[in-house]
N, C-alpha and C positions, 0 to 999 in steps of 0.2 A: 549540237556538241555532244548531249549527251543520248545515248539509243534508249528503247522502249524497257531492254533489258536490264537497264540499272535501275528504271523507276520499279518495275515488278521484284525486283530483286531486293529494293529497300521496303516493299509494302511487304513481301512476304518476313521479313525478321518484323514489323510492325504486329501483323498478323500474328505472330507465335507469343507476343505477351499479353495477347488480349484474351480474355476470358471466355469460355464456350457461352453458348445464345447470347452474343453481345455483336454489336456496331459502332464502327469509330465514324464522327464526321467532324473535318477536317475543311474549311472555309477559304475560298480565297480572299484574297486581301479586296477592297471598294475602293471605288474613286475619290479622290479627295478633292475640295473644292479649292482651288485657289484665289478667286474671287467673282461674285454675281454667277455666271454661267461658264465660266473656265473653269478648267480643271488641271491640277499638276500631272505632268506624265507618270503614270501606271507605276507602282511597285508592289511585285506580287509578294503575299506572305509567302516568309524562307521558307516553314513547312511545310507547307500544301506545295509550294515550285520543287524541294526538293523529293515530295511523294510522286509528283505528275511531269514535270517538268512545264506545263500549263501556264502561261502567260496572259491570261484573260481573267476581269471581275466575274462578277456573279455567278461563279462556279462552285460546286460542293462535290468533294472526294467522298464517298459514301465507302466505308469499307464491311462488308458482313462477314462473320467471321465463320459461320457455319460450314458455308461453302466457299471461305475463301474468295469470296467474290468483291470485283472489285466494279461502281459505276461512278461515272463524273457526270455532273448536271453540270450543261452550261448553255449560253446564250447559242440561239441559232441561229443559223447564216442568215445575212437581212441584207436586200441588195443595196437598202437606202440606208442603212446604216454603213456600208458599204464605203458608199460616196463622201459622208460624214469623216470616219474614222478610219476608214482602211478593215481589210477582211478579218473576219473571225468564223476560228475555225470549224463550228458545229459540229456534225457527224465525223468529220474525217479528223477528229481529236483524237478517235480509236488507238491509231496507227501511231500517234507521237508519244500518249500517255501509257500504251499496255494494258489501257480498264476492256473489264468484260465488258462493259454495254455504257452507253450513252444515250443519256436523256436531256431535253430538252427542259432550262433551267425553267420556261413560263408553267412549266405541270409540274415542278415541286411541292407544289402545295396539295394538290390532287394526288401525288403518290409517294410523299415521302413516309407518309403514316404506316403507306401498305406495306415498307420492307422494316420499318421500325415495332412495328406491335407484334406482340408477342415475344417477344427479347426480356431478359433479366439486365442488361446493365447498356449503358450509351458512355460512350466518351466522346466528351467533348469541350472544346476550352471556354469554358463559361468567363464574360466579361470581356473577351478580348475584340469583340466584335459586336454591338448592338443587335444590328440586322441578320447575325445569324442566330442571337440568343433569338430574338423572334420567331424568327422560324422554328427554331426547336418547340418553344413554346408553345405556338400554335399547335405544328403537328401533334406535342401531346396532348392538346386539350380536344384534337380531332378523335383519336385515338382512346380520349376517355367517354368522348361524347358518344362515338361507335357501341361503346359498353365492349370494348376488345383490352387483350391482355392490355396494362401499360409498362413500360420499363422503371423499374424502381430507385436504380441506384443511375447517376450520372457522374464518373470522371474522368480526371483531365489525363490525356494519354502524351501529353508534351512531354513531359520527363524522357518517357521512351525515345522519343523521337529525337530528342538532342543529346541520349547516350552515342548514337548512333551519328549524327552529325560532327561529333566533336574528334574523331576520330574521320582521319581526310582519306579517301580512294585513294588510289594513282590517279585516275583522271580528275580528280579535284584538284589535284597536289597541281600537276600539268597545268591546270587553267591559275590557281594563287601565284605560281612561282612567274606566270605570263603578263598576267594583272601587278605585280611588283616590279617587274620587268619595263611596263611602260609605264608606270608611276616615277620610276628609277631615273629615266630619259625626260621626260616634264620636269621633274625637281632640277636636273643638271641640267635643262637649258633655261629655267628658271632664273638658278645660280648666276652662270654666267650672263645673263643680259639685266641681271638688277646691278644699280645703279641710284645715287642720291639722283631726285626732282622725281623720279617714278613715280605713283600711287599704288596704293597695296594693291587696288584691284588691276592693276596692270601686270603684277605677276601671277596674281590669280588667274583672268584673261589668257597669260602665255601657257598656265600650266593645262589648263583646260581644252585651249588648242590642241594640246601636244597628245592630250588626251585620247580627242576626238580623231587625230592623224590616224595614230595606231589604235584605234579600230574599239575607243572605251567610247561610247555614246555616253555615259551618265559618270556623276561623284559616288565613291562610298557615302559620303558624308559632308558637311558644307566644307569647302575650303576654309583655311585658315590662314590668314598673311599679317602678323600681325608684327608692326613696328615699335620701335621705343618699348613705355610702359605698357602698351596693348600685350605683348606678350605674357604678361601677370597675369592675365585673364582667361582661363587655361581653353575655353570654347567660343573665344572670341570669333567673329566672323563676319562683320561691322566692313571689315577689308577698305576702307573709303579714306585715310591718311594718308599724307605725302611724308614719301622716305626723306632722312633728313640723314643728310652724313654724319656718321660719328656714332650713329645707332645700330644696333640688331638688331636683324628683322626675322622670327619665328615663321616657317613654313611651314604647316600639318596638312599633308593632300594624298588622296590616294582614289587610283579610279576606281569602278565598276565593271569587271569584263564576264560575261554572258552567267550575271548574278553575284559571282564573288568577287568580294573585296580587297583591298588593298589598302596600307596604312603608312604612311613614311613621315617622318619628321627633321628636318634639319635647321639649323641658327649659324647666321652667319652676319659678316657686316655689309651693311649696306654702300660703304663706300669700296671693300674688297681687301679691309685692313683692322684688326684686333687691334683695342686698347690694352694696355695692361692688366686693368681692371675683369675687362670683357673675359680676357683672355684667362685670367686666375677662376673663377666662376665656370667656364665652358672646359677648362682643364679637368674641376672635379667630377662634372656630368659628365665627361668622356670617361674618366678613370670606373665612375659609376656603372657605363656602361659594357667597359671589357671587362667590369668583375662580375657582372650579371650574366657575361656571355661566356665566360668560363664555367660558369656552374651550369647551364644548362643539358642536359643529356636525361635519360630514359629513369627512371626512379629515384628522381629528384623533386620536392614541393617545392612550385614557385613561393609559397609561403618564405621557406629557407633563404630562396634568393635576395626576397626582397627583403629581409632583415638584413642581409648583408649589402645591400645595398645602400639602405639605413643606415649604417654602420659608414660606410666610405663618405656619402652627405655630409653626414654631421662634424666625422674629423675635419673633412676638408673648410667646412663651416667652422669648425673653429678655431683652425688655422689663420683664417681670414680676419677675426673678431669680429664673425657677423653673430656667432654663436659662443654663447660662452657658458662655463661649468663643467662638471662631470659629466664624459660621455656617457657613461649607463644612466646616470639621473637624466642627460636630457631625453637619449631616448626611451627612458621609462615613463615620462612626463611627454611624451609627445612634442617636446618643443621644436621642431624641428620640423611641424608640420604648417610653421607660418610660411614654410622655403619650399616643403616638399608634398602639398597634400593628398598627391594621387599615388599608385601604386604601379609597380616596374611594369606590370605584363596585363593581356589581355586577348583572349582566342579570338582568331578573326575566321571568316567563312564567308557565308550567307550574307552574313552581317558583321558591320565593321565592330561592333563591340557582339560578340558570337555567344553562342551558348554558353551557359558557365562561368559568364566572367567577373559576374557581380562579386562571385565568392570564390575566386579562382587564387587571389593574394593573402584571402582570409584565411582558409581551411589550410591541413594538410594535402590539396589537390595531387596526386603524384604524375608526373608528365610520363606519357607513352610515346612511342612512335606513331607517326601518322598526325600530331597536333602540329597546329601554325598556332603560333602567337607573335605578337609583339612585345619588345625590349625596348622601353620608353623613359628612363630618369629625366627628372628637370629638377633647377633649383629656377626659384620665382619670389623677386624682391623686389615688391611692392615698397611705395612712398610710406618709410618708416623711421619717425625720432629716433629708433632703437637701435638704427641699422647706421654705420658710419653712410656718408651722404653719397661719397662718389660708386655706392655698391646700386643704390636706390632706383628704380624704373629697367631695374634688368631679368630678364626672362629666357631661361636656354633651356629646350627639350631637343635631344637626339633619338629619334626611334628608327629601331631594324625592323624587320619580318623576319621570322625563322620558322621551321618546320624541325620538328625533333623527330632524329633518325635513330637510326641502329645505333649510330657509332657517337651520336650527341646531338650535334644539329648543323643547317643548313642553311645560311644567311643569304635570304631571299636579297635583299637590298644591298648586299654588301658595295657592290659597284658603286655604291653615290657614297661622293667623299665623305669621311666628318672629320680627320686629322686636318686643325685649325693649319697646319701650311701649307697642306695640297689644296685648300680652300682658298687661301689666300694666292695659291699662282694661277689657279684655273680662272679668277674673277680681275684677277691683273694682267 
């Protein structure tokens, strides 16, 4: 998907923040165990795939900065490993990643010292990887043992790399808005073939099909199908409940297309019919959501949005008498956070919760052009004395995708219903 020129093209802005006699290494993601001698299918670290585009463990992005040079250690072609697992790419990784030279990961330990000594500073992501702090460590204790310069200072060059992530290509944007695309078609034939007697994993099941059709081999993230009260439970994934009419049943699914992510959520009933109830609650999460979607555009803080999206909650909440008091006391007082605890947005890429987004609702973040996020409101009313009785075991999130453009933004998802009557004819 993507050419050798985009990955050389993102190491060399890597390269320009990094300090003269310095070397960045940059780890692939390991295998993880699933149980005894299996193992979960492959997922490579987003950094190192978005430096190399490289799809194999025990790899190292080795960057120097002297001469701008770039090597990738990785495993070597093995014919018996071959038969095992299928090819890996050894030498002729050249050609897909853009590095100056390739070495064989079994002589890391034999030569990573020799392009590290004599350097003032290493970056690298201390912690995030056991077996690569290892190796670092070795090499320098090789490197001190030699009696050769050693590097003094070691830090972490992430930052850089996910200035530079959070802002999308065109062909990143191409591949999000393709990955939403077939997330979009999974959820809407989801919709339409639920049904009370179902099991949640039976829609899960269908969306995952739909997945694999169009051409998503893997989830962002676990699916999510969660019925009745399971919805309160905002990362539920249990999926194993029989639909029961008269309920919502919470969808949060999005695939994985060639790395990026995709993020959708939609509530709807399971029999193909809003209660009153249902339907007063799913009204203000919808309202929630076109008022988040109006403020979005190019030097705007999601911070801003989400206060007013705060703001639309709690009225709506205490219209209902689910909430009661003065709107700036409650949400000065947080109360509002037993309905609402998470926050409207969140950058998706690489990864389904992306760079930045821990603190993306917190800070003044200012949105550019080039970012995807999502627009996610939920109210969620858990079994509560507090709560009049017939609001109790209900749970509604509607999320979009958007990309913010020149002119405000671009609603990846817009095509899957959320207006509660195009829901109700399309499931009738």
């Amino acid at each position: 998907m993507f050419k050798a020129k985009t990955f050389i093209k993102r190491r060399k802005t890597l390269f320009n923040h990094m300090q003269r006699n310095s070397a960045a290494l940059i780890f692939s993601a390991s295998t993880m165990i699933r149980s005894n001698d299996t193992h979960y299918s492959f997922r490579q670290n987003s950094d190192f795939w978005y430096l190399t585009g490289f799809n194999e463990p025990n790899s190292l992005l080795l960057l120097i900065k002297n001469k701008n040079y770039s090597i990738l250690f990785n495993r070597d072609y093995n014919y018996l490993e071959k038969i095992y697992f299928g090819n890996c790419l050894g030498q002729s990784a050249l050609d897909l990643t853009g590095v100056n030279q390739v070495i064989s990961w079994n002589l890391i330990n034999d030569t990573l010292y020799q392009f590290l000594s004599g350097l003032d500073v290493i970056y690298h992501a201390t912690g995030l990887f056991s077996q690569a702090d290892q190796i670092l460590f070795d090499t320098l204790k090789k490197i001190e043992k030699f009696k050769l310069k050693t590097p003094t200072k070691i830090f972490d060059c992430r930052s850089w790399i996910h200035q530079m992530r959070v802002i999308k290509s065109k062909e990143e944007i191409k591949i999000l808005r393709h990955a939403a695309k077939i997330s979009t078609k999974a959820h809407q034939i989801a919709m339409i073939k639920c049904r009370p007697g179902l099991f949640e994993y039976h829609l899960e099941g269908i969306i995952h099909y739909q997945f694999n059709k169009r051409g998503a081999r893997f989830q962002s993230y676990s699916t999510i199908v969660a019925s009745g009260n399971n919805a309160c439970i905002l990362h539920y994934d249990e999926n194993k409940n029989k639909l029961k009419s008269g309920d919502l049943v919470l969808v949060d699914a999005g695939c994985e297309y060639y790395g990026y992510a995709s993020d959708i959520t939609r509530t709807y009933p399971t029999n193909g019919k809003f209660n009153f109830v249902q339907l007063s609650i799913y009204k203000i999460v919808l309202s929630a959501l076109y008022k988040a979607l109006s403020m979005f555009r190019p030097n705007v803080t999601v911070k801003s949005i989400n206060n007013a999206v705060i703001k639309v909650i709690v009225t709506g909440l205490i219209k209902l008498g689910i909430l009661n008091g003065n709107i700036n006391s409650l949400i000065r007082n947080h109360d509002y956070r037993e309905f609402y605890m998470h926050n409207i947005s969140h950058f998706i890429g690489l990864d389904v919760h992306d760079v930045y987004s821990n603190n993306l609702n917190k800070q003044d973040y200012i949105l550019k052009p080039g970012m995807v996020l999502t627009v996610e409101p939920g109210i969620y009313i858990n079994f509560n004395k507090k709560v009049p009785k017939e609001y109790q075991g209900i749970g509604i999130r509607i999320e979009d995708t958007i990309l913010i453009n020149e002119s405000g933004y671009e609603n990846f998802t817009s095509d899957l219903l959320k207006d509660p009557i195009n829901i109700e004819n399309i499931m009738c």
